[in-house]
C-alpha positions as a Markdown table, in Angstrom:
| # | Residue | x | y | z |
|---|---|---|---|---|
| 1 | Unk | 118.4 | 76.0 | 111.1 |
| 2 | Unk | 117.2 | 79.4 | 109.4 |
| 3 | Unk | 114.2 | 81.1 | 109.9 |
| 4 | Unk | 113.1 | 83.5 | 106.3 |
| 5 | Unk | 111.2 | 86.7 | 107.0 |
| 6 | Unk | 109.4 | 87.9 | 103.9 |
| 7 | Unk | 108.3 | 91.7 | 103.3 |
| 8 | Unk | 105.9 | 92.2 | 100.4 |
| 9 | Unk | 105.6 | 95.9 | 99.1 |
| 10 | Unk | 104.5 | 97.6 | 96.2 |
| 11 | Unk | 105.4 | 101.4 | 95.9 |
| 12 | Unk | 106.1 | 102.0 | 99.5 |
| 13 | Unk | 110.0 | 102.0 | 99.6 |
| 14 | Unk | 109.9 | 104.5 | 103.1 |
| 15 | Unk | 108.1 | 101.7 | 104.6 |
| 16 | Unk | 109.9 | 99.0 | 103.3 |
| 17 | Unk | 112.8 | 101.0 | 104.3 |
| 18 | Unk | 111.9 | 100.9 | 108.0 |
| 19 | Unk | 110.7 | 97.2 | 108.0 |
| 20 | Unk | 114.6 | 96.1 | 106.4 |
| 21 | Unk | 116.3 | 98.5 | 109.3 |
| 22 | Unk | 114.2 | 96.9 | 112.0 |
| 23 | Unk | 115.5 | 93.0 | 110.6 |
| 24 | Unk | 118.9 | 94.2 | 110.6 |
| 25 | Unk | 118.8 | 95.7 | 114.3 |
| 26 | Unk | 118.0 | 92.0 | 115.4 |
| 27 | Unk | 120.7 | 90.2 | 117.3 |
| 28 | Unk | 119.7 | 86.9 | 116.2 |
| 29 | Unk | 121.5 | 86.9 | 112.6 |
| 30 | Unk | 120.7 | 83.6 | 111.1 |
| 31 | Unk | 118.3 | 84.7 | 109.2 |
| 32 | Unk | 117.2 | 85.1 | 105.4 |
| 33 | Unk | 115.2 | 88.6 | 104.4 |
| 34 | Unk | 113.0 | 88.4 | 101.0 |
| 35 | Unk | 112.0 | 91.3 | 99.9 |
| 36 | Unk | 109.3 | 90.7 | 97.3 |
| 37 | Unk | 108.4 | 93.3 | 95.1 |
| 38 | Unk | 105.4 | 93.6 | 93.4 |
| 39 | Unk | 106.6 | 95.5 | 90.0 |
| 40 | Unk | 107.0 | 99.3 | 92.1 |
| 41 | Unk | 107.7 | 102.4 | 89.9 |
| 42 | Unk | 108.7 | 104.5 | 92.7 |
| 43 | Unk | 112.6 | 103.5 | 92.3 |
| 44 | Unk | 112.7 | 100.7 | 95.2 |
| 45 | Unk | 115.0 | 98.7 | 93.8 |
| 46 | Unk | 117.3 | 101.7 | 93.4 |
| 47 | Unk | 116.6 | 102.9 | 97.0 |
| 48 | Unk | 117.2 | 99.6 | 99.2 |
| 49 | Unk | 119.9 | 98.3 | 96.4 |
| 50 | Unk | 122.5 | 99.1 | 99.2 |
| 51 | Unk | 121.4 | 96.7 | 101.8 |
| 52 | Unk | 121.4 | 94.2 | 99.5 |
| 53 | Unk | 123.6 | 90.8 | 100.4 |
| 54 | Unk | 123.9 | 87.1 | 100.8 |
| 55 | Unk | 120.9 | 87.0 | 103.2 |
| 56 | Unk | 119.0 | 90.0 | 102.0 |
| 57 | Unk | 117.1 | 89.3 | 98.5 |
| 58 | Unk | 114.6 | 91.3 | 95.8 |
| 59 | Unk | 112.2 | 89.7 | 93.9 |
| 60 | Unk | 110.9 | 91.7 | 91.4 |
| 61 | Unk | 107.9 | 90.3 | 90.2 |
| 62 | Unk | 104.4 | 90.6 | 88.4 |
| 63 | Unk | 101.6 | 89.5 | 90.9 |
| 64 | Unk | 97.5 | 89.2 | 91.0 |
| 65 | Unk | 97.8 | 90.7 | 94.6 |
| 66 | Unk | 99.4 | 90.8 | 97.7 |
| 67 | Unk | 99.4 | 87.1 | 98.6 |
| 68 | Unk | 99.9 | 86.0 | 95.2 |
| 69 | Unk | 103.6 | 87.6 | 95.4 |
| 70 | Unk | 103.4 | 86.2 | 99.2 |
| 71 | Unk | 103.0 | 82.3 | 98.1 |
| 72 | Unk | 105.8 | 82.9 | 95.6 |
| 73 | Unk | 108.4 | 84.3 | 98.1 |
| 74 | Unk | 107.4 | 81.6 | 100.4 |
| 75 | Unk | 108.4 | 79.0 | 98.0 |
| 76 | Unk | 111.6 | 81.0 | 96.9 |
| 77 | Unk | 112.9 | 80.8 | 100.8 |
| 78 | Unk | 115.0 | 78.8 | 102.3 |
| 79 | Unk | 114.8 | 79.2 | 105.9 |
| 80 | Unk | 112.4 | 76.2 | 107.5 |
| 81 | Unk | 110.6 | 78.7 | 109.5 |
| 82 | Unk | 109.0 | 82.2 | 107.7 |
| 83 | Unk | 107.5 | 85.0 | 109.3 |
| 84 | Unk | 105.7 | 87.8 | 107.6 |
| 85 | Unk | 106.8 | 91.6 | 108.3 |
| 86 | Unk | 104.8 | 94.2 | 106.2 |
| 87 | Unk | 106.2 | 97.2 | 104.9 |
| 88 | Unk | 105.9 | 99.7 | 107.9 |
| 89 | Unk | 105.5 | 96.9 | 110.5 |
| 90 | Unk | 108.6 | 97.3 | 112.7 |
| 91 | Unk | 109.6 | 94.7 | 115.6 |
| 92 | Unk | 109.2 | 95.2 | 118.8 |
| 93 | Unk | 113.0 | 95.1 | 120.1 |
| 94 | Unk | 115.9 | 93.4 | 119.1 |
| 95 | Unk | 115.7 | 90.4 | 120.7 |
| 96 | Unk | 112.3 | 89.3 | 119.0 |
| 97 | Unk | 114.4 | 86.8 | 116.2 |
| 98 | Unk | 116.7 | 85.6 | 119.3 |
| 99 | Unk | 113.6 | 84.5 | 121.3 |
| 100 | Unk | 111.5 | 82.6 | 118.5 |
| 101 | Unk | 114.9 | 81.0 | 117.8 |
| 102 | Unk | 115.2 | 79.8 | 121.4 |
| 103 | Unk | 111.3 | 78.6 | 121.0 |
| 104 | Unk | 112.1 | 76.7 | 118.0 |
| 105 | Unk | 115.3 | 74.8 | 119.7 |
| 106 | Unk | 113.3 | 74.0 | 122.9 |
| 107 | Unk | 109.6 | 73.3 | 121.8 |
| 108 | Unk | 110.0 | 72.1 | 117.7 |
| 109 | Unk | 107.0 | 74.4 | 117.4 |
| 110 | Unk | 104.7 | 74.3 | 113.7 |
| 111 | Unk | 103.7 | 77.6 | 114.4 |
| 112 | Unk | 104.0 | 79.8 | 116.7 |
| 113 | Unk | 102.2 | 84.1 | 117.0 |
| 114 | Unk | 102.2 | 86.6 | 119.7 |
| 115 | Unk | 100.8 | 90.2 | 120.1 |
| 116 | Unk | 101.2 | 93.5 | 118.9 |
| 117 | Unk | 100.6 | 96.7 | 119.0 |
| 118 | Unk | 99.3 | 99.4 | 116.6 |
| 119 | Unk | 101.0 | 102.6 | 115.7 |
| 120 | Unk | 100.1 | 105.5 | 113.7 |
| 121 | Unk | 102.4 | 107.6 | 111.1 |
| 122 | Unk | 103.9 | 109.4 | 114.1 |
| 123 | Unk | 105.1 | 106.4 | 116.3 |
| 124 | Unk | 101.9 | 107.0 | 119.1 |
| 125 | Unk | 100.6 | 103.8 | 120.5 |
| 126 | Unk | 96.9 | 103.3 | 119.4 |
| 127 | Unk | 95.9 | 99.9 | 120.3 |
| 128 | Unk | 97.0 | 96.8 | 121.6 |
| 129 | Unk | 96.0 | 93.1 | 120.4 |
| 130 | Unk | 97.4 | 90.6 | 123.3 |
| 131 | Unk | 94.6 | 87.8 | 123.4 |
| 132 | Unk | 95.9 | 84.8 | 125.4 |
| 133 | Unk | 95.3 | 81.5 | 123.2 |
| 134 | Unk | 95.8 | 78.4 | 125.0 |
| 135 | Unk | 94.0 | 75.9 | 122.7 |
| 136 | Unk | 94.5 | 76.4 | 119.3 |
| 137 | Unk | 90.9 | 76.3 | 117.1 |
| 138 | Unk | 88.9 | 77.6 | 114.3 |
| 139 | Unk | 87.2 | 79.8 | 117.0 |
| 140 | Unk | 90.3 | 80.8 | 119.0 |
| 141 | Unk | 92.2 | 81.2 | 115.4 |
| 142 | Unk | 90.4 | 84.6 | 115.1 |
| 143 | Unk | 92.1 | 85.6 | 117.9 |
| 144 | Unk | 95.6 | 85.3 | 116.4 |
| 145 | Unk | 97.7 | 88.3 | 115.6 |
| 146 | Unk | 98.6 | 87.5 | 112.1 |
| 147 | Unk | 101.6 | 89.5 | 111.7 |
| 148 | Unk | 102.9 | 88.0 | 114.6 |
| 149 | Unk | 102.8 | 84.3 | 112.9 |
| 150 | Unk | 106.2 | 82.1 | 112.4 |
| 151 | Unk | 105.3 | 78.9 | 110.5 |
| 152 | Unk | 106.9 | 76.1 | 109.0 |
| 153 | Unk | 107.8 | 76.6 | 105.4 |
| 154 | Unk | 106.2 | 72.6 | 104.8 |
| 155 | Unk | 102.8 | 74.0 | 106.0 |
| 156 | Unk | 102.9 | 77.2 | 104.3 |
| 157 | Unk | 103.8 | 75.3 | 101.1 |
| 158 | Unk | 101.1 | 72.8 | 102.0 |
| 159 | Unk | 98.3 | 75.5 | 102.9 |
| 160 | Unk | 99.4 | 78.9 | 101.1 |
| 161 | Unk | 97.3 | 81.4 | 101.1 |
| 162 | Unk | 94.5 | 81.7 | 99.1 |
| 163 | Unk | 94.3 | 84.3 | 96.1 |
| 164 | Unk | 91.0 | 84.6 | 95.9 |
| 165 | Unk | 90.8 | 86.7 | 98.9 |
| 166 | Unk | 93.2 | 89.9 | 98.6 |
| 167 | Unk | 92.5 | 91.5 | 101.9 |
| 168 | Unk | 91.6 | 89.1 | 104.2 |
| 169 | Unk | 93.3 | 85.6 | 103.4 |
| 170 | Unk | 95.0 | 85.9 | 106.2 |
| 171 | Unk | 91.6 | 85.0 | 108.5 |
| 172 | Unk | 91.0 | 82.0 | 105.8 |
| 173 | Unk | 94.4 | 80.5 | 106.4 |
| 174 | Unk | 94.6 | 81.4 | 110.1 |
| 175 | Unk | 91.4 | 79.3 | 110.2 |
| 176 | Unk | 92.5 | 76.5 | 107.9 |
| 177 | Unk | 95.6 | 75.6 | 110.3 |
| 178 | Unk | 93.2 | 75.7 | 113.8 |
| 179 | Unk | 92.0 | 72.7 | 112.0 |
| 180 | Unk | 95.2 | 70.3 | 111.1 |
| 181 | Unk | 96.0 | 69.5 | 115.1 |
| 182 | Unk | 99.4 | 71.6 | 114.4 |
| 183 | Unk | 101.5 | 72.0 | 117.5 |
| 184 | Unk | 101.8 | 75.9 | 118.1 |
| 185 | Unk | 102.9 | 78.3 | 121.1 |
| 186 | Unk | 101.7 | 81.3 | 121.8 |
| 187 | Unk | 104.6 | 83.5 | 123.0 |
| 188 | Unk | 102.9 | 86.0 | 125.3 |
| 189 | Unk | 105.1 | 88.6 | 124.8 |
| 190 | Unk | 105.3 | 91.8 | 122.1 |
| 191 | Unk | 106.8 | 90.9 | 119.3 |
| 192 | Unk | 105.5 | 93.6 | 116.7 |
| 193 | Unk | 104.7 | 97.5 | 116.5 |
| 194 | Unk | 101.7 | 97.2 | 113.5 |
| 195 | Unk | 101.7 | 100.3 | 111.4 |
| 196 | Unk | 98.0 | 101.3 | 111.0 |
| 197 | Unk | 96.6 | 102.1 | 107.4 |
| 198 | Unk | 97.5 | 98.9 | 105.9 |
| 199 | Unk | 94.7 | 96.9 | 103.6 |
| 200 | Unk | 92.9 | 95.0 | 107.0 |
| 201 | Unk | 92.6 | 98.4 | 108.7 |
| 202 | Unk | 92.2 | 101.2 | 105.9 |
| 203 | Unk | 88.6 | 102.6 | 105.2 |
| 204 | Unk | 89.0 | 102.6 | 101.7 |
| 205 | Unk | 89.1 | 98.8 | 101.7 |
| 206 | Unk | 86.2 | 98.5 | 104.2 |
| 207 | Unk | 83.7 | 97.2 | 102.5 |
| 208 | Unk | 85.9 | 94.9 | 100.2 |
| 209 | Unk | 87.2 | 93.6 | 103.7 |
| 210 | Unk | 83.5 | 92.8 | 105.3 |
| 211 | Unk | 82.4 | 90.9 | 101.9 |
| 212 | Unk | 86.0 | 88.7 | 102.1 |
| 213 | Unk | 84.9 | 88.2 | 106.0 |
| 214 | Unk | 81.3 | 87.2 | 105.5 |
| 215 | Unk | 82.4 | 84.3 | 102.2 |
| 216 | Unk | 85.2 | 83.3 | 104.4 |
| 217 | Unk | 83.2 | 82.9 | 107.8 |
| 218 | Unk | 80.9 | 81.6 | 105.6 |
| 219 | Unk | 82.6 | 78.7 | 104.1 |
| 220 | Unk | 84.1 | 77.6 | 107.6 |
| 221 | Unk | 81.1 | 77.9 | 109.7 |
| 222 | Unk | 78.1 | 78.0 | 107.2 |
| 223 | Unk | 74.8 | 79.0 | 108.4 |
| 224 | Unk | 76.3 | 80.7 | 111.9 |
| 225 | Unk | 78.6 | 82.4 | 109.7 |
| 226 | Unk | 76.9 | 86.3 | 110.9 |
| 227 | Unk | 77.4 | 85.1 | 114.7 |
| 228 | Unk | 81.0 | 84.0 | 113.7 |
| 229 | Unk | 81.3 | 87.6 | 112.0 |
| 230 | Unk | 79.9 | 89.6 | 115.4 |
| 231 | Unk | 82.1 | 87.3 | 117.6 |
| 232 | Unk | 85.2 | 87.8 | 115.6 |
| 233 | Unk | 84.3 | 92.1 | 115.7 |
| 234 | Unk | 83.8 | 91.9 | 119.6 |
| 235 | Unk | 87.1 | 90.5 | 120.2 |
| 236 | Unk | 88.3 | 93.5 | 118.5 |
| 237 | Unk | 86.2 | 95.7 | 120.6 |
| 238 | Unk | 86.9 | 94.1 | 123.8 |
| 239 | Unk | 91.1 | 93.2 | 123.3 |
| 240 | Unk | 91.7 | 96.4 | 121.9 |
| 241 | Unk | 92.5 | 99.3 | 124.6 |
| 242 | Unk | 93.3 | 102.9 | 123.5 |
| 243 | Unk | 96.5 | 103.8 | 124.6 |
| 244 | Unk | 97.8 | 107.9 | 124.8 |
| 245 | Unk | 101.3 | 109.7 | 125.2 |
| 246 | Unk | 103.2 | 106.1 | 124.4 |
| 247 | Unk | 105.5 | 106.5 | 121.5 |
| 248 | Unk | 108.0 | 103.6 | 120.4 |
């Protein structure tokens, strides 16, 4: 059994660079590492080119966004599990791979997500995300910590992500799954150190992000869509906790 973890990037080869280091610290090594590149000009392919092996792969490929290249590299892997780390995310020690792993053997999990932590440009703590789900649902699926997600490649294939959305898919898909009765752990541990400034938390997306939010609330939960919406920006503002002088 082989679990895929997928990095999708697009002229950000320092981050990348940090994401493929933090795979390659993990103890578990029975793992495949796609890195999916979205046509960069900044030389990526040149800079990483060295890591490159059996188990590490580039894509280079034309895309209409970020989960457009996503869906591809999920169909190109060949582990049955895949996890998502974006460029810049880092995980949280090296034992993360090892314990999923042991999940997988013991529970036969579909999916499975945990928490994580935000971090700025200079490695300080900024917020945590560490909501406890115990029953899985299109209400409690706005709790999950996306980047935190391991999933069958069979339900991924089944339910990728949808295009239409380039910011906030992930919400969409996260809510499509609450639905199909999938059997899924939450592992309430750390499992990922978030770099902040990505496309969910940047300001220059902002009001891209609340439109996606507001047609995908909408579709799931029709006319109570805007309480949806104020429910799902309270959890933020309630699970989130400022955190100073922490560094990873």
């Amino acid at each position: 059994m082989k679990i895929s973890i997928i990095t999708v990037v697009k002229n950000d080869k320092i981050n990348l660079l940090k994401s493929l280091r933090s795979v390659l610290s993990q103890n578990q090594k029975n793992f495949e590492y796609i890195i999916y590149d979205g046509m960069s000009n900044d030389g990526t392919k040149n800079f990483i080119k060295k890591y490159l092996k059996k188990n590490i792969k580039y894509i280079c490929k034309k895309d209409k966004n970020y989960y457009d290249g996503l869906n591809y590299a999920i169909k190109k892997a060949k582990g049955e599990y895949i996890g998502i780390l974006n460029a810049g995310d880092v995980y949280f020690n090296s034992h993360v791979l090892k314990k999923v792993f042991k999940k997988i053997k013991s529970t036969k999990f579909d999916l499975l997500f945990g928490n994580l932590i935000y971090v700025d440009n200079k490695k300080n703590y900024l917020r945590i995300w560490n909501y406890v789900v115990k029953k899985l649902n299109p209400i409690t699926a706005l709790k999950i910590a996306s980047s935190t997600l391991i999933v069958k490649k069979k339900i991924l294939v089944k339910y990728p992500y949808n295009t239409s959305y380039s910011i906030s898919s992930d919400v969409d898909f996260n809510i499509n799954i609450s639905k199909k009765y999938f059997k899924f752990i939450h592992m309430n541990e750390f499992m990922i150190f978030m770099k902040s400034g990505g496309m969910s938390n940047n300001p220059s997306f902002f009001l891209k992000k609340i439109k996606q939010d507001f047609l995908i609330l909408k579709n799931h939960f029709g006319i109570f869509y805007l309480f949806i919406y104020i429910y799902k920006i309270l959890i933020k503002i309630l699970k989130f906790k400022i955190i100073k002088n922490k560094k990873i």
